[in-house]
C-alpha positions as CSV (number, residue, x, y, z in Angstrom):
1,X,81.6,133.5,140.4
2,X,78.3,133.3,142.7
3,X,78.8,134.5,146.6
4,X,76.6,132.2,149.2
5,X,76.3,132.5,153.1
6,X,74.9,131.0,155.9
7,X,71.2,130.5,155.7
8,X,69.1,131.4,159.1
9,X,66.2,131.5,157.0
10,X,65.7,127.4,155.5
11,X,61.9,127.6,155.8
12,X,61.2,130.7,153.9
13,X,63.5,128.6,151.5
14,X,61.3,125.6,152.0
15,X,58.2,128.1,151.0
16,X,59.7,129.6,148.3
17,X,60.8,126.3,146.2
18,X,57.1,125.0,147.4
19,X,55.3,127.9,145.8
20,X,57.2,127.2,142.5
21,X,56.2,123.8,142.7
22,X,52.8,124.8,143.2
23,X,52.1,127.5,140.8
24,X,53.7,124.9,138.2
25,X,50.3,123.3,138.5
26,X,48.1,125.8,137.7
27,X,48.2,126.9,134.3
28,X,48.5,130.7,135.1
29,X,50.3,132.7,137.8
30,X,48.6,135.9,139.1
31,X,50.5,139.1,139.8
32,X,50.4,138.8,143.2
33,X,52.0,135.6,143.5
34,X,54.9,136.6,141.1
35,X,55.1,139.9,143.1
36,X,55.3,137.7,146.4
37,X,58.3,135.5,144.8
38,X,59.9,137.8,143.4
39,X,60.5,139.3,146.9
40,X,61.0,136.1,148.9
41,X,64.0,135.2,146.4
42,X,65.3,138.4,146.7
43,X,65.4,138.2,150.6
44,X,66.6,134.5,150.1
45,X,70.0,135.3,148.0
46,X,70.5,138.4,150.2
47,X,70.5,136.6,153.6
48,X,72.9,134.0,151.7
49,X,75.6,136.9,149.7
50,X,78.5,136.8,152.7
51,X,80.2,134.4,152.2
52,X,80.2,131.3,150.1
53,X,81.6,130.7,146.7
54,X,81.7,128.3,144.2
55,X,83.5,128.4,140.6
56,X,82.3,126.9,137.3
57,X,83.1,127.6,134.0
58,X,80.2,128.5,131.5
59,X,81.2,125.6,129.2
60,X,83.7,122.8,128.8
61,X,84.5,120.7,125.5
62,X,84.3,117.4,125.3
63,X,85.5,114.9,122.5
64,X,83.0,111.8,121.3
65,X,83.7,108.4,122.5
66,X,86.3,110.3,125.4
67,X,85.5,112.1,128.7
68,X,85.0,114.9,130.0
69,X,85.7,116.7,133.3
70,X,83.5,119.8,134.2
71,X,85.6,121.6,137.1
72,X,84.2,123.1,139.9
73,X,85.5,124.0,143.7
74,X,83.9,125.6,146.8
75,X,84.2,125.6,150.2
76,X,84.4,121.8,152.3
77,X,81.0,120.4,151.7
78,X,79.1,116.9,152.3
79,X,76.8,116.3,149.3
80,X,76.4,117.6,145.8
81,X,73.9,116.8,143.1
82,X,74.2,117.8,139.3
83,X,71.3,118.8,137.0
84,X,70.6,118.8,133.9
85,X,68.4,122.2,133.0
86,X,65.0,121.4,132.1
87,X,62.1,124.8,132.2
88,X,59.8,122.2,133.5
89,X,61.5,119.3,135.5
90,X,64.7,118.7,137.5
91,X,66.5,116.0,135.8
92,X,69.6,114.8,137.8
93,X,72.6,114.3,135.6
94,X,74.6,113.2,139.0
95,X,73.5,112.0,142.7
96,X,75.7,109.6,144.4
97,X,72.7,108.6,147.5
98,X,70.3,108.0,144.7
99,X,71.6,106.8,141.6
100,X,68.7,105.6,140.1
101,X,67.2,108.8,140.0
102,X,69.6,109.8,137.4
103,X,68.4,110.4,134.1
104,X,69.5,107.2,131.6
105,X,71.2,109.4,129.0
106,X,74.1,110.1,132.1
107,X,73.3,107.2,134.4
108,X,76.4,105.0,135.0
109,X,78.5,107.4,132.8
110,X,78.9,110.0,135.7
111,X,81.0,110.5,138.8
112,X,82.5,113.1,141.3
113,X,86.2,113.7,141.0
114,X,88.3,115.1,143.8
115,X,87.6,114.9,147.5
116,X,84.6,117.0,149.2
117,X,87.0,117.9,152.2
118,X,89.0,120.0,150.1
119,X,85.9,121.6,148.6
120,X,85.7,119.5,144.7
121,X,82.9,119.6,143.7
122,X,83.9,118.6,139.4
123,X,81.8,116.6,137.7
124,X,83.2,113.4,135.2
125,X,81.3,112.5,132.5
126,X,82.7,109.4,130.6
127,X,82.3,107.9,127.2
128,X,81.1,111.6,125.5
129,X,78.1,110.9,123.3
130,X,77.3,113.2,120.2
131,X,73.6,113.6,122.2
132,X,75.6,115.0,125.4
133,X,76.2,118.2,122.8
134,X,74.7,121.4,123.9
135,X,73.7,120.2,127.2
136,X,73.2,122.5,130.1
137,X,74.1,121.3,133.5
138,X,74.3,122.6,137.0
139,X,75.4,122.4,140.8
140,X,73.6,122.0,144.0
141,X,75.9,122.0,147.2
142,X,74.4,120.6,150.2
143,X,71.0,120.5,149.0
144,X,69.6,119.4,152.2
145,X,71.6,121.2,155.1
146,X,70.0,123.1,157.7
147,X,73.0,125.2,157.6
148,X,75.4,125.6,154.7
149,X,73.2,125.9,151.1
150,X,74.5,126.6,147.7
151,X,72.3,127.1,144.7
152,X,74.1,127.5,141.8
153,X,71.8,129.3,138.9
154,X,74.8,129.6,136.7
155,X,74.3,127.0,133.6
156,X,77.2,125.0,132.3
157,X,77.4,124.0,128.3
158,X,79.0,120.8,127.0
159,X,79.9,121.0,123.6
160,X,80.8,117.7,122.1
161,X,83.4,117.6,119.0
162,X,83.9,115.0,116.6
163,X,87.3,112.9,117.5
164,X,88.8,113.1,114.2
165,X,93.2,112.5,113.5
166,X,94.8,115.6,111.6
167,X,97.4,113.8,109.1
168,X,100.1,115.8,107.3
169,X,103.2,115.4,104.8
170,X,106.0,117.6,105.7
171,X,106.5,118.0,101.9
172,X,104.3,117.3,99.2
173,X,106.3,115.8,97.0
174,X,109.6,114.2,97.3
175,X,111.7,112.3,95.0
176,X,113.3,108.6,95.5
177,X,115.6,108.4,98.2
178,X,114.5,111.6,100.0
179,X,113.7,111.7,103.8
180,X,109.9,111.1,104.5
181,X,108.0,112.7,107.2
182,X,104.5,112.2,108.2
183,X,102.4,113.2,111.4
184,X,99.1,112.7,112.7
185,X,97.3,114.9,116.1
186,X,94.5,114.1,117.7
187,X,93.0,116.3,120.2
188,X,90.9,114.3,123.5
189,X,89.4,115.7,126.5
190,X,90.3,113.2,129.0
191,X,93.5,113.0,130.5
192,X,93.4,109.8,132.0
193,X,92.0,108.3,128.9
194,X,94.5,109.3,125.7
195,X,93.8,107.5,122.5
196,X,95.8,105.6,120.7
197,X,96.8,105.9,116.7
198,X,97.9,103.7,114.5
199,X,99.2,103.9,110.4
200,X,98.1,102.6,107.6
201,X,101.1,103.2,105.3
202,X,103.0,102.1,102.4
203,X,104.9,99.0,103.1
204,X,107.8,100.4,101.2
205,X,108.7,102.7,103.6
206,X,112.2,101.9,104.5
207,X,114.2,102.5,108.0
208,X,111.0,104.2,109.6
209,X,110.9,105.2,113.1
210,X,107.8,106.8,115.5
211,X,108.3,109.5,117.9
212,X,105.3,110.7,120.3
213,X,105.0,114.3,121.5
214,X,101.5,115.4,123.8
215,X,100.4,118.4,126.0
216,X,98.2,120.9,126.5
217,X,95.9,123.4,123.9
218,X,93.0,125.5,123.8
219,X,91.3,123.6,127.3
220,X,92.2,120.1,125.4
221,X,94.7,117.7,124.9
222,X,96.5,116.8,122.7
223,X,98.8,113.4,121.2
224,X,101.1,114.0,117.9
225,X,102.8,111.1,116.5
226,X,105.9,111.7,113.6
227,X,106.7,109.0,110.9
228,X,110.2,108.9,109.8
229,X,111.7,107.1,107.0
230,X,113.4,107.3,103.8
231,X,110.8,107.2,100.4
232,X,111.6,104.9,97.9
233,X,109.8,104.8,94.3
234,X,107.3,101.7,95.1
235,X,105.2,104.1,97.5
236,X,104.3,106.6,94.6
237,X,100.6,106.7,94.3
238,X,100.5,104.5,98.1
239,X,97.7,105.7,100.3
240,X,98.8,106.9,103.9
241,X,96.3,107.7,106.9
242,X,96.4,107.2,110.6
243,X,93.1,106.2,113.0
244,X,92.4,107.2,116.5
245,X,91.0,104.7,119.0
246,X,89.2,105.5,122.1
247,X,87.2,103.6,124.6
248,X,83.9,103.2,122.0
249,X,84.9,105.2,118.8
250,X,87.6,104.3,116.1
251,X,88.0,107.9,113.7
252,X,90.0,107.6,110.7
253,X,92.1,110.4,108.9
254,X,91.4,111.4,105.5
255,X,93.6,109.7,102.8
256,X,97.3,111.1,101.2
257,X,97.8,110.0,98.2
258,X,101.8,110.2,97.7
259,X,103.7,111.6,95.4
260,X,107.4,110.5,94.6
261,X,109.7,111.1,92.0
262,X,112.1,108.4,90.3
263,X,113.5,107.8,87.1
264,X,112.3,105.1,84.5
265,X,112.3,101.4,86.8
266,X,111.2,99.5,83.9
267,X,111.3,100.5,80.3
268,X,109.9,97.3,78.1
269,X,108.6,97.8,74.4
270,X,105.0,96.0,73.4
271,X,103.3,95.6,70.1
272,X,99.4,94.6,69.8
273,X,101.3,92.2,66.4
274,X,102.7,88.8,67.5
275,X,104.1,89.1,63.9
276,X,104.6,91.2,60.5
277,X,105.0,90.4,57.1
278,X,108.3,91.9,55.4
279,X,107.7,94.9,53.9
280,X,104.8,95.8,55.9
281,X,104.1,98.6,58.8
282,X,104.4,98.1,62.7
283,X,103.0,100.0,65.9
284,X,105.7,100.0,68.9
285,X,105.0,101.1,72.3
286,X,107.3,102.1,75.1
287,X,106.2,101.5,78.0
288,X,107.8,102.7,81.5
289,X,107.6,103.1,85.4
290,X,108.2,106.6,86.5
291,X,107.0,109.8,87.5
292,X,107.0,112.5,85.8
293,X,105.5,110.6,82.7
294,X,109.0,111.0,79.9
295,X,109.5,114.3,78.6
296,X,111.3,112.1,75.6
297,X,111.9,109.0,73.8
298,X,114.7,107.9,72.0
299,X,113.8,105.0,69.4
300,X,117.0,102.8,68.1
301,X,116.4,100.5,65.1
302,X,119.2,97.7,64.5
303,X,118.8,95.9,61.2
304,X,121.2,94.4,58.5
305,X,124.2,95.1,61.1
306,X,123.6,99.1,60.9
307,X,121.8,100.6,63.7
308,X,120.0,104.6,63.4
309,X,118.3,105.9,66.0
310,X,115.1,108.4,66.5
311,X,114.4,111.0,69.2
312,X,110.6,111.4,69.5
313,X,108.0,112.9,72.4
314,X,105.8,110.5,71.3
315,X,105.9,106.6,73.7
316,X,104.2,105.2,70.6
317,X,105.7,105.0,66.9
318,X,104.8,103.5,63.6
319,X,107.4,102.1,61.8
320,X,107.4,101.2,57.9
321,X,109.1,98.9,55.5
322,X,110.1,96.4,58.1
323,X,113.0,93.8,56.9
324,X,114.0,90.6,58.5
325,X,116.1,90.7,61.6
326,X,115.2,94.1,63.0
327,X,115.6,94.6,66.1
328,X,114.2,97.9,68.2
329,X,115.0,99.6,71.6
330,X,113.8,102.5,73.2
331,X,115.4,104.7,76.2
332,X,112.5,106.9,78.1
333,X,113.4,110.6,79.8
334,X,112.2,111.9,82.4
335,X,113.5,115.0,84.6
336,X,114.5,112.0,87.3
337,X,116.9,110.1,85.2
338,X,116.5,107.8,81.5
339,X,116.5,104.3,81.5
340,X,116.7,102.0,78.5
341,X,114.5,98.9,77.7
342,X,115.4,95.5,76.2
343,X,116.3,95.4,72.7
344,X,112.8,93.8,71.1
345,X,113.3,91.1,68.0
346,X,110.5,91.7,65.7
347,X,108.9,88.2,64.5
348,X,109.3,89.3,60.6
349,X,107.4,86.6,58.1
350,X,108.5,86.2,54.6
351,X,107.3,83.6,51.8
352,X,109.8,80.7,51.2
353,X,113.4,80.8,49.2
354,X,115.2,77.8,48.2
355,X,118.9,78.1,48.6
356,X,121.0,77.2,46.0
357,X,123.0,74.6,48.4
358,X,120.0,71.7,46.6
359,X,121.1,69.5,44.4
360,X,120.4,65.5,43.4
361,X,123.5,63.1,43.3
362,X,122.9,59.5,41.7
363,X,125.1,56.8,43.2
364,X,124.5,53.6,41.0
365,X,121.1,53.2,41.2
366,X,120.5,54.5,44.5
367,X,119.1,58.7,43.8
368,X,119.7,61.1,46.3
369,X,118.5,64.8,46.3
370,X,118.4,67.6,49.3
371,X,116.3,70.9,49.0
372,X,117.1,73.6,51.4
373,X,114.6,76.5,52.0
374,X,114.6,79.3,53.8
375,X,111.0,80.8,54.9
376,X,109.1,82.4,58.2
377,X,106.9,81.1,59.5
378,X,108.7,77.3,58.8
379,X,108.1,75.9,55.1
380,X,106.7,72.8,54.3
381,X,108.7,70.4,51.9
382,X,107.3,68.5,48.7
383,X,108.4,66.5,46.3
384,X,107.6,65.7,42.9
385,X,109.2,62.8,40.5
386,X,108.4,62.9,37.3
387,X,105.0,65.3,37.7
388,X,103.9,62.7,40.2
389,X,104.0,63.5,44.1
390,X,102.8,59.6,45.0
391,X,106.4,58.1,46.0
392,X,106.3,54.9,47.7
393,X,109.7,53.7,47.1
394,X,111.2,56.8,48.2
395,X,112.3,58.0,52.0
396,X,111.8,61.7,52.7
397,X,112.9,63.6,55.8
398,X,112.9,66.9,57.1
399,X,115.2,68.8,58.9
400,X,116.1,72.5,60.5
401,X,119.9,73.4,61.1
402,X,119.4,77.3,62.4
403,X,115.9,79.3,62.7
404,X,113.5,79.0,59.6
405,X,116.2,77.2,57.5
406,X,114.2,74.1,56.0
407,X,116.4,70.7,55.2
408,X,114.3,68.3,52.6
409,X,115.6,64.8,51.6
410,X,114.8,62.7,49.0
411,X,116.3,59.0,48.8
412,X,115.2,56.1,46.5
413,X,115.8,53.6,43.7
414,X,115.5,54.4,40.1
415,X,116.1,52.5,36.8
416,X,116.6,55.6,34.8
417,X,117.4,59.6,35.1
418,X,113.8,61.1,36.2
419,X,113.0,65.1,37.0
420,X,112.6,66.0,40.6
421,X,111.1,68.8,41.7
422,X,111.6,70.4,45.4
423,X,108.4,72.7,46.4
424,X,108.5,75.1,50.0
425,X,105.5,76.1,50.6
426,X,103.9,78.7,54.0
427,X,101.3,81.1,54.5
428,X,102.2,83.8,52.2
429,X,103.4,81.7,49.2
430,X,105.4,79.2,47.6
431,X,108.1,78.5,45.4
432,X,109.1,75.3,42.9
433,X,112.8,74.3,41.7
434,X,113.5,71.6,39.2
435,X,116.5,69.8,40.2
436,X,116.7,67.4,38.4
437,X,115.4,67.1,34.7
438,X,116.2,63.9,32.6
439,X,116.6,65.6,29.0
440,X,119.2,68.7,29.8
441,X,121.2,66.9,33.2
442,X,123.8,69.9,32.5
443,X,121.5,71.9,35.1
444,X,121.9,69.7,37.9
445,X,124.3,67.0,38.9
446,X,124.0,64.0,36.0
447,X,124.1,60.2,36.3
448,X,127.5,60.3,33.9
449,X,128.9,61.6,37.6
450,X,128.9,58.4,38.6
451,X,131.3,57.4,35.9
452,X,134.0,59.9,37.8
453,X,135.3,57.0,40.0
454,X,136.0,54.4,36.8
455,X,137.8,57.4,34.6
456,X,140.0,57.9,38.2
457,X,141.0,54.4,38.5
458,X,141.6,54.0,34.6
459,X,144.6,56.9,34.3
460,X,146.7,55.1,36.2
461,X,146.5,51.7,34.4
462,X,147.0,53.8,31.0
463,X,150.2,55.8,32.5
464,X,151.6,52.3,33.7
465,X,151.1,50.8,30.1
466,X,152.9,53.4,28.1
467,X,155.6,53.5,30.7
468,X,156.4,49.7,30.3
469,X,155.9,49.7,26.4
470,X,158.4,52.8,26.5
471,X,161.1,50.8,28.6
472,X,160.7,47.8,25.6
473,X,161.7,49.3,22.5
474,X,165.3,50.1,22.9
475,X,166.0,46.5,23.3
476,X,164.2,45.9,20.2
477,X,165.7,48.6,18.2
478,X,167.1,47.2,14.1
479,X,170.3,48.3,13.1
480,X,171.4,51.2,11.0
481,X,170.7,49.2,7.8
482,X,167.0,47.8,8.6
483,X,166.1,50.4,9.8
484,X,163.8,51.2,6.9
485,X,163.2,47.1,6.0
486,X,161.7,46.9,9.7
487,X,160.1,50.4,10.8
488,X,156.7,49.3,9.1
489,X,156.8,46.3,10.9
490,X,157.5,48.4,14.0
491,X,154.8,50.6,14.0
492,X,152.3,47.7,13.5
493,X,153.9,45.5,16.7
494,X,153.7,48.4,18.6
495,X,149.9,49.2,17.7
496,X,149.3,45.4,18.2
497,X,150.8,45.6,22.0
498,X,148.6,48.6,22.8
499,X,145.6,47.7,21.7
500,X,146.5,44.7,23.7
């Protein structure tokens, strides 16, 4: 606080701030002169200590990009002028009669807040630059009465801050399902000019609300803004921050990386092998969605209709001697929950078989064999007649009734029994089957089959013959006493109607 009266004495004033101006032109003051002012500004402030007061604090804070309000009252006045301190000039930071006199780091940007009557004197300084920092300003109150004068001496600093958003989590890490709560401050120094702050948050975030709380801290502002909502598992690893916006400056908050708890989402099994021979090794991987990573893995193996299963740390496995229709799942643990993936059919290749189901039939004249095979990946059928695989009389076909099973078919003309042959062949082997042969027909089905229908319809023609020669010969037979003249004669009618 600085006391100032009524000043009787203007033009010893007048000398005073004419000899400074003066002796700033010659390059050095003498002891005299310096003696001499010394005493006139004692004399001055004395004659003006009765009376007059005026309050200023000895620095304000300001945030970049907002304003700033430096407060200062006195008594009912009609003009004031702010300055900026300078040893050597007197740069005006404020003068509303003469505005272009105003220094251009503060011109337009300044203004007088209150009214004069009531003795405000505070000083507004908008948009806050980071070059306003450490600036030292002061008052002069009616700087060119003949009557009231006050000087102020005392300096004010502006010290500019950096606008930057405060985010927090109210807990570091939550699991799925838990409450989520988030808030970001930022602090401003202009009341009538509070930024606004906006999220940049997980989508994910389900049922969320805002509430908005401000006031008043350590000679600043302040605006806090809460995030509600409730987590879910999709956010884990999502980026949060808020961002302030004032008049000429957008500030970001730093980042949060989230962290949320679930149990295993997805559990799916992959192998780097589209396929694997029988007998041979394969790598399986579990993979999963959740955090924590699994604690443990439980491997189940289904083949041949038995299932076993394997509990492992390890979310990758080698597995050896691999058999046709296998089948794997795997369930992953965590300290959230387990969850199980789809069971996984291994692609398991084998060389060709040919099922016992071939065969050749021979219908008159017309031969027809079918070879079945069954092989992974898909055999390929060839025939052979007689050592020769050129057949242009004969139609072949090839069919599949179930997955890998192979259907060959051979049909053609032939004059006399031949050997056929039936040959499945894929990418890790082949196999050959005579099916036919034409010297040893005991091996597969023989032309003599087609004498089956001829011996069936020839039974019943025999029956009916001995039947009706069996009715006859009562009525033929001799009495008592030729019996043994005519039994010769018998036998050979008899043999003569049969053969008949």
């Amino acid at each position: 606080m600085w006391l100032y009266g009524k000043a009787d004495q203007w033009s010893i004033t007048d000398i005073l701030l004419q000899l400074v101006c003066q002796e700033r032109k010659m390059s050095l003051f003498s002891m005299e002169t310096l003696y001499l002012l010394g005493l006139l500004n004692f004399f001055v402030v004395t004659k003006q200590l009765s009376g007059w007061t005026i309050n200023v604090p000895t620095k304000v804070t300001a945030t970049e990009g907002s304003c700033v309000v430096v407060p200062c009252h006195t008594q009912p006045h009609l003009r004031v002028i702010w300055y900026m301190y300078d040893s050597k000039d007197y740069p005006k930071v404020y003068d509303k009669y003469y505005p272009d006199t105003v220094e251009d780091q503060f011109r337009g940007r300044t203004s007088l807040v209150g009214e004069a009557m009531e003795g405000n004197c505070s000083l507004k300084i908008d948009d806050v630059r980071r070059d306003d920092n450490n600036v030292q300003i002061y008052v002069w109150i009616n700087p060119i009465s003949e009557s009231y004068q006050a000087f102020l001496p005392q300096l004010v600093t502006i010290i500019v801050e950096k606008i930057t958003p405060l985010i927090a989590i109210k807990e570091g890490t939550m699991s799925d399902g838990d409450i989520f709560e988030a808030y970001c401050l930022i602090y401003y120094s202009c009341p009538s000019s509070r930024p606004s702050l906006n999220w940049s948050r997980s989508p994910f975030l389900e049922n969320s609300t805002l509430t908005a709380q401000h006031g008043k801290k350590t000679g600043l502002w302040f605006y806090n803004e809460t995030l509600l909502g409730v987590a879910t598992y999709k956010m884990h690893k999502s980026k949060i921050r808020c961002s302030a916006k004032s008049n000429t400056i957008t500030a970001n908050s730093k980042d949060i990386v989230l962290n949320v708890f679930y149990e295993p989402m997805t559990v799916t099994l992959t192998t780097d092998q589209e396929s694997v021979a029988e007998g041979d090794s394969i790598i399986i991987e579990c993979v999963t969605d959740c955090n924590p990573q699994p604690h443990m893995y439980s491997w189940l193996r289904r083949r041949m209709g038995q299932s076993d299963k394997i509990n492992s740390t390890q979310g990758k496995m080698s597995f050896n001697n691999i058999t046709r229709d296998t089948s794997f799942s795997c369930v992953a643990h965590n300290y959230a929950g387990a969850g199980e993936s789809h069971w996984l059919d291994l692609v398991v290749q084998y060389p060709p078989k040919i099922l016992p189901k071939s065969m050749c039939n021979l219908i008159g004249e017309t031969l027809r064999c079918v070879c079945q095979a069954d092989a992974s990946p898909d055999a390929l059928m060839y025939w052979t007649i007689n050592g020769n695989d050129t057949l242009p009389s004969f139609v072949t076909s090839v069919s599949m009734n179930e997955r890998h099973f192979v259907i060959g078919e051979l049909i053609g003309p032939v004059q006399s029994l031949p050997n056929v042959s039936c040959k499945a062949n894929n990418s890790l082997g082949s196999t050959k089957l005579l099916l036919l042969s034409a010297t040893n027909s005991s091996k597969t089905s023989s032309p003599n089959m087609g004498l089956l229908p001829i011996m069936l319809l020839g039974i019943p023609l025999l029956l009916c013959c001995a039947m009706f020669i069996c009715r006859g010969y009562p009525r033929n037979r001799p009495r008592l006493g030729e019996a043994n003249i005519q039994g010769s004669h018998l036998r050979t009618s008899m043999m003569t109607q049969m053969c008949i």
